[in-house]
N, C-alpha and C positions, 0 to 999 in steps of 0.2 A: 671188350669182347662181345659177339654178338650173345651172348649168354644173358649179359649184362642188360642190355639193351632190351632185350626178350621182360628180364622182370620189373625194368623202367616202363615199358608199356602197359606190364599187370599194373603197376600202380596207377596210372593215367587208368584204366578201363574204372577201377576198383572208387574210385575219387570221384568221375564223373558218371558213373554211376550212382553215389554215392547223390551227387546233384541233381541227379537226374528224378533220383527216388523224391530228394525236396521238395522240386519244381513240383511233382506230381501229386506229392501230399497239400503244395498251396492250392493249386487248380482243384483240388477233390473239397476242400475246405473255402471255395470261392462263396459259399451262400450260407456259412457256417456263422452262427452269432457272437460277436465277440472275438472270433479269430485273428490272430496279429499271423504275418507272414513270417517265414526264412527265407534268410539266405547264407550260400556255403564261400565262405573264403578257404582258398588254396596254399600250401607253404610246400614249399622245395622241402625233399629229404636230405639225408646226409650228405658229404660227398666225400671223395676217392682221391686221396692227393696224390697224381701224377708225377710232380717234383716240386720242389720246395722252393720257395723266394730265397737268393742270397744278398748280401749288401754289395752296396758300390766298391770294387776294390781302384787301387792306384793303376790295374789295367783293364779293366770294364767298368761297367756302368751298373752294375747288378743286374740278375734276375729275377723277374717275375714267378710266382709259384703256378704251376698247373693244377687245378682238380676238377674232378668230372664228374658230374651230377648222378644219382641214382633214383631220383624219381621225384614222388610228390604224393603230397597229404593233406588229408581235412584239417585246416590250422583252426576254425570253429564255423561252426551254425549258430549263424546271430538269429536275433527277433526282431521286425520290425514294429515297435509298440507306434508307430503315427494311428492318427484318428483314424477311425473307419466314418462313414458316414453313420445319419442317422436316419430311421426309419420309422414313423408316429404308426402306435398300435391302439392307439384310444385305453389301452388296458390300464389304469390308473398305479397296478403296482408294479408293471415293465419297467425298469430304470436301463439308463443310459449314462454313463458319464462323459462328458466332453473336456477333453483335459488328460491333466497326468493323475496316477488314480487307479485301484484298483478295491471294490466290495470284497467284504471277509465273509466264511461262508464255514459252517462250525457245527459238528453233529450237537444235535439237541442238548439242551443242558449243559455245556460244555465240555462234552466227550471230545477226545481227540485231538488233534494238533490242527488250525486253521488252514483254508486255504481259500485262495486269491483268485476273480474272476474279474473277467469286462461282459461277461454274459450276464445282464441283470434279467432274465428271464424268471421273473418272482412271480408270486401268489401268494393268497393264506390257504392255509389249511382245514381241515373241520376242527381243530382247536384253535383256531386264529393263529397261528404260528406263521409269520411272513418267509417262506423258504423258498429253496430252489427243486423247484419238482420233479429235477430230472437225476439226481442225486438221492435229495429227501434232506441236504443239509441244512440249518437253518442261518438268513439271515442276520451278521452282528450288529447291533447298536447300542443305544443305549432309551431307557424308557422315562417318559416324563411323571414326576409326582403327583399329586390329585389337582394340586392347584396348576397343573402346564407347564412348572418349571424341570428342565434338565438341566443335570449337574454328568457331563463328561468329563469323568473321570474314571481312572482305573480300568482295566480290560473290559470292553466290552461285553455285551451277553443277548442272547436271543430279545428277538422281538416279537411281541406274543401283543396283538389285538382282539380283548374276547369277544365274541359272536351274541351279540345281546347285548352290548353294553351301555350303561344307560348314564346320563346325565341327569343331575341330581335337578329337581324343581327351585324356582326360587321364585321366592313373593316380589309382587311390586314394591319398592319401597323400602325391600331390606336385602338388594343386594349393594354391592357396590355403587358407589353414585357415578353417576354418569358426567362427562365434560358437554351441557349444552350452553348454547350462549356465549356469554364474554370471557375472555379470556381467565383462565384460574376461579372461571365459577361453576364449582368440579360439587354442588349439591343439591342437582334436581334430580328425576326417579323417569319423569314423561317429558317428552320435548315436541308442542304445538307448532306446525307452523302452518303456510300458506296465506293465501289471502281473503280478508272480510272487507266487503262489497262496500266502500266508504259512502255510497248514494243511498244504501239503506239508511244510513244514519241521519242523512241528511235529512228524509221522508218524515224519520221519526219527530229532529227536532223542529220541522216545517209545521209540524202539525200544530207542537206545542207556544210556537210563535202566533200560531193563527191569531185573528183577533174574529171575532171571540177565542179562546184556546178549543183546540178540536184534539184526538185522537192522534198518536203520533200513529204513521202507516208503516214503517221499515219492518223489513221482516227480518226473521230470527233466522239461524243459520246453523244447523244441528251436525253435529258427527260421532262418531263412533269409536271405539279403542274399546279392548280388553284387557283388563286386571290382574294377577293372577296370587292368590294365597298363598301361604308358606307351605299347603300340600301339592301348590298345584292346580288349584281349582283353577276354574276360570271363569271369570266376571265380566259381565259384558258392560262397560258405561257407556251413558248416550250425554255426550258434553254439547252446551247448548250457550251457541252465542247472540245475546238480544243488543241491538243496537239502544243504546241507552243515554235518551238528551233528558230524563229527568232535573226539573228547575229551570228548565230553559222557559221563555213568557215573550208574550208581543211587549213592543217597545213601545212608544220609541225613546232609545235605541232597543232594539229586539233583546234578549238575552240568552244565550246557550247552553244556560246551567252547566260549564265545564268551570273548571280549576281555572287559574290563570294559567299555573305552571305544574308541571310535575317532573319531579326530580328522576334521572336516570341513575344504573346502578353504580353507578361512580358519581355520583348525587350531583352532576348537573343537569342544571333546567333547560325543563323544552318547554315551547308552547304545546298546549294540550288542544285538538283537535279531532279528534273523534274518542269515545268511548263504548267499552263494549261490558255489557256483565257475563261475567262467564257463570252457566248454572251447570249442576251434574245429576242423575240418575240413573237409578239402577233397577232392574224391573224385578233380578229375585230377591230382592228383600235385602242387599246391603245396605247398612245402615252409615253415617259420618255427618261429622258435625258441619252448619253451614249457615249463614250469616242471615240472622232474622231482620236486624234492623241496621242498615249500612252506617258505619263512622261518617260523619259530615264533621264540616270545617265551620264555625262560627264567624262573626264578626270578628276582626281584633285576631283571627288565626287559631283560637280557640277550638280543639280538637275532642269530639267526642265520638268516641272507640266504637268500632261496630256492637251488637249484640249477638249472642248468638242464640240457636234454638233451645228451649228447655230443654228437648232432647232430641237425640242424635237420628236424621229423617231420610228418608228414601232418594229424594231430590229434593234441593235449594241451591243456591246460591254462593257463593265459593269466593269470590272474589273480583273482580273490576281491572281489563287491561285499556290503557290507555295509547296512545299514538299521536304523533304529532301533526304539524299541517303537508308534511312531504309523506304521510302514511306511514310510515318507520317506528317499528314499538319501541315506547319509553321503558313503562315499569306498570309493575300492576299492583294493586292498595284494596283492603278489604274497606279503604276510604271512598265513598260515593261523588266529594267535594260537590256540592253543588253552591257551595257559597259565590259567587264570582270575585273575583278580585282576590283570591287567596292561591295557597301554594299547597302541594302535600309535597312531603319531604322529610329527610329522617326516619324515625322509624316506622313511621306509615307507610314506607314502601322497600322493595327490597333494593339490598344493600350487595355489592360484588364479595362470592365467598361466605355471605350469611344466609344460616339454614332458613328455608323454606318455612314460613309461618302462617297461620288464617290471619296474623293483624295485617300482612304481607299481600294480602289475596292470592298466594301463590300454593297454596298447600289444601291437599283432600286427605281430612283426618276419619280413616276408616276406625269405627269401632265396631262392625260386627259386620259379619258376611253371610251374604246370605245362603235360605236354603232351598232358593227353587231351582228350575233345571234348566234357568238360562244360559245358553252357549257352554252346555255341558259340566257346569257350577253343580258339584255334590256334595250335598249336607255330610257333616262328619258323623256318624253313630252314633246311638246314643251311647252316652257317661265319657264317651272319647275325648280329650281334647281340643277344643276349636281353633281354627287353623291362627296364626298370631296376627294382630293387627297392628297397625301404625302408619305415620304419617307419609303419603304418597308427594314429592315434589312437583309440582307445575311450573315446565317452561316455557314460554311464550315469545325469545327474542328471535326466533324464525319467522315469526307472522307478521303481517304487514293489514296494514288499511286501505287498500287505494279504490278508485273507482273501476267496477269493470266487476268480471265473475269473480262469485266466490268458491274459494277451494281451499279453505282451509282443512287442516288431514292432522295426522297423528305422524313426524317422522319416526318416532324411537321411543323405546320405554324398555326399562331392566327387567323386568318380569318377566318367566317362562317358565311353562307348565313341563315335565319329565319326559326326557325325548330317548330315543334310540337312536345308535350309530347308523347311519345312512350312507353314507361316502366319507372315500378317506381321500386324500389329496397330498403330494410329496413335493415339497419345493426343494428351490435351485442348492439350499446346503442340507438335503436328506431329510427336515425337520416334517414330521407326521404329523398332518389335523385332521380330525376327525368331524365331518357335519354331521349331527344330528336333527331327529324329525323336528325338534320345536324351535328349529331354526339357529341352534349354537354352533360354535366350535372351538374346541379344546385341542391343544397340543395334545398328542398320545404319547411321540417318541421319536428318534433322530436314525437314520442310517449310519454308520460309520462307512466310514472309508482308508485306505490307509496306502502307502507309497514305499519306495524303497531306495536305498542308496543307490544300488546296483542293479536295476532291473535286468539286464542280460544274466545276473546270475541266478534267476530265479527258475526251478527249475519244472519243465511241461510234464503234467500228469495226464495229459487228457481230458477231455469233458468241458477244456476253454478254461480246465482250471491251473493253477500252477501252484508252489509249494514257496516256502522259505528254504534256503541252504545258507553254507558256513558264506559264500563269498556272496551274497545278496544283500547281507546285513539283515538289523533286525526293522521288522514294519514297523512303520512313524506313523502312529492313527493320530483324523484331526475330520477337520470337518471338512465337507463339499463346499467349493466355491471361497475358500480360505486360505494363502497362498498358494503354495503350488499343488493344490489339492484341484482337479478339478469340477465343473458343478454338473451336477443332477438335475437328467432330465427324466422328467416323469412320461410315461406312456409313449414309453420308445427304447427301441434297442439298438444297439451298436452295431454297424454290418458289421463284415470282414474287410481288412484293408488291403486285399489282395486286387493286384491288377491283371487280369486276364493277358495284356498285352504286353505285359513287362514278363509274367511267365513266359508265353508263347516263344518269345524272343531268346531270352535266357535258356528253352529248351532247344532250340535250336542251335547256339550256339554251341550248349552242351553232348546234341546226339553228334555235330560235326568232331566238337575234339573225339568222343568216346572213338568215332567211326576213323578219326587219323591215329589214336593209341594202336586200334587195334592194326592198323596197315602201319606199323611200327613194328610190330610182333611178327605179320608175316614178313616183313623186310630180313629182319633178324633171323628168320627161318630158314628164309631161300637162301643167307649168304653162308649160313651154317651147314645146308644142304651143299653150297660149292665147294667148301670147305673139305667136303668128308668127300666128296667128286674127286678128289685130285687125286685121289689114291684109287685104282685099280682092282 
């Protein structure tokens, strides 16, 4: 009946309207952060059985059943979760994830029930509190312990970076040993390298060849590094490398006062071709032990030990790096060998994995630090205290010998004086490090992340956030960049993954149906109006 027909078109106007209002909420939310699109699928309503199917009898073939549609309806509004692009905001705590993936987001403390975002529009707070500022919820993760490790486990909880936070000081020497050098030789504190000018050497032992013996001329070659005490302080050392042909003499044959050989840290022999002594000093008054009279090598191999100072001096003499005839460092000996024709080897020089020793020449043993106000080195108060001393390692398998400029430098050393948080930086699995001003960084704390069985069923609150429901399941947290976890990008956010041109299209197709619904209902109108004509 045109009755009929009349409320089959309400539901066509009602439906794509319905699409209509969609399209127009994706277009409104085109530059919306984080915004995933809809769209509306359609379902036929009831229908109206007309007549019924019968079976095949012995005199027809059966019938078909009649029925006639009464309309149509929103079957659902899906979400389109595809990536949106990405957009770099320089803002270090902007996250983006790229992937499948969605940030938790939890009033303070863990008030309330979580909810779900791709809008990583973060900040801290004036409590250090990493949250969403347009809300005030705070970002979940999890936080690292003093030493940088995290243990992800159990429900996540706020992430709170404090405002001032300081990284503890540590002395030269008594942190952690550092890996320089050969492989598993995980016990020096400073790591020397670059290069000393191998034609100084040469100058020096020229000289002492002269006939008569003259003056060696090679020059010394000084540099710089800072110390730092178990408060903190900081020590400025001036390490000083003298080219050194001590024993070398006119011939003939000439003589070079070198070793024959000297053993590397895996105790094979090189030829020895240049020598260097290494001295140190310190201008405020640190004190450390250091080699008065150098170990030599006797006739026959016969080894007699360095001496050291009566007592502990400002600046001396530390130890002895050697190098071969390709300029490539051997090992260094608080041994001078000038015997020729012998070897140093054994415990006169260091060994792969053995601590750093003065018989070694590889060790600056601090016994007192000073108290003047070099490179901002402060005496402890008095009855305080003083700061703890102990043996500094010296590396040297960086440096080299060869001819040409010298630049020999400090690459590394464990010491550092107490820094403040300065920047924070968020990698590809959420994980928080934190640079500080005296050049460290420390893990702080990890992002969570977390996904869901059934993302369509998760249900839109607004604000690019969404909720958990009974048909979404429950959220599987894990880490960024970890199966189907996708990874985090720092200082960027996720556009909208709406296409302007696939709206545009879709609205058009949708004002067409609404515009034939509705010329369905006048149709319906006028026949109803002939209808009631025929009567007089």
């Amino acid at each position: 009946m045109a009755f009929d027909s009349m409320f089959i078109g309400v539901t066509g106007l009602e439906a794509y309207q319905n699409q209509i209002d969609t399209i127009s909420n994706n277009i409104a939310n085109v530059g919306t952060t984080g915004f995933k699109g809809q769209s509306v699928n359609f379902q036929d309503l009831i229908y109206q059985a007309q007549s019924f199917a019968t079976a095949p009898t012995q005199t027809t073939g059966g019938v078909n059943g009649q029925d006639s549609g009464l309309g149509v309806k929103i079957g659902s509004i899906d979400t389109n979760f595809s990536q949106g692009g990405l957009t770099t905001t320089g803002v270090n705590t902007n996250l983006a994830l790229n992937g499948d993936g969605f940030f938790i987001l939890r009033k303070p403390n863990g008030n309330g029930t979580p909810l779900y975002t791709r809008n990583g529009d973060f900040s801290l707070n004036s409590n250090g509190l990493l949250y969403d500022g347009s809300n005030g919820m705070a970002v979940q993760g999890y936080l690292a312990d003093k030493n940088g490790n995290i243990t992800q486990t159990g429900t996540p909880g706020d992430i709170t970076i404090p405002l001032g936070l300081q990284s503890q000081a540590v002395g030269t020497g008594l942190n952690a040993k550092l890996k320089f050098g050969n492989t598993g030789d995980q016990v020096f504190d400073v790591s020397l390298g670059g290069n000393l000018d191998q034609s100084q050497w040469i100058k020096e032992a020229q000289g002492l060849q002269a006939a008569p013996p003259a003056a060696g001329t090679g020059a010394p070659y000084t540099i710089s590094t800072t110390v730092y005490d178990s408060l903190g302080n900081a020590h400025l050392a001036q390490i000083t490398y003298t080219p050194d042909a001590t024993g070398a003499a006119a011939g003939p044959p000439a003589v070079n006062g070198l070793p024959n050989q000297v053993a590397d840290p895996s105790a094979a022999l090189h030829n020895a071709a240049t020598r260097w002594k290494v001295s140190v000093s310190f201008a405020d008054g640190t004190t450390f032990d250091a080699i008065q009279t150098p170990g030599s090598i006797a006739a026959g191999g016969v080894v007699t030990p360095a001496v050291l100072t009566a007592a502990p001096v400002s600046a001396g003499t530390v130890g002895f790096a050697y190098f071969d005839q390709n300029g490539q460092y051997i090992n260094t000996s608080s041994i001078e060998g000038t015997a020729p024709g012998q070897n140093i080897t054994g415990a006169n020089v260091h060994a792969n994995n053995g601590a750093a020793s003065l018989a070694t020449g590889d060790q600056l043993n601090i016994r007192s630090w000073g108290t003047g106000s070099t490179n901002a080195a402060v005496a402890p108060t008095a009855g305080a205290p003083a700061p703890q001393t102990g043996p500094i390692g010296l590396d040297f398998h960086s440096a080299s010998s060869l001819s040409g400029t010298a630049t020999a430098n400090v690459i590394a050393q464990n010491g550092y004086a107490a820094g403040i948080l300065s920047n924070l930086t968020i990698g590809q699995d959420g994980t928080i490090n934190g640079a500080f001003s005296n050049g460290q960084t420390t893990t702080l704390g990890r992002v969570a992340v977390a996904t869901f069985q059934n993302e369509q069923g998760l249900q839109r609150i607004g604000g690019s956030d969404f909720s958990e429901t009974a048909n979404s399941g429950l959220a599987q947290v894990g880490t960024a960049g970890v199966g189907r976890f996708g990874a985090i990008v720092a200082g960027s956010l996720e556009s909208s993954n709406v296409s302007i041109a696939d709206e545009f299209t879709k609205m058009i197709a949708a004002q067409n149906a609404y515009q034939a619904n509705s010329k369905s209902i006048t149709t319906a109108s006028e026949d109803m109006q002939t209808v009631i004509a025929l009567i007089r």
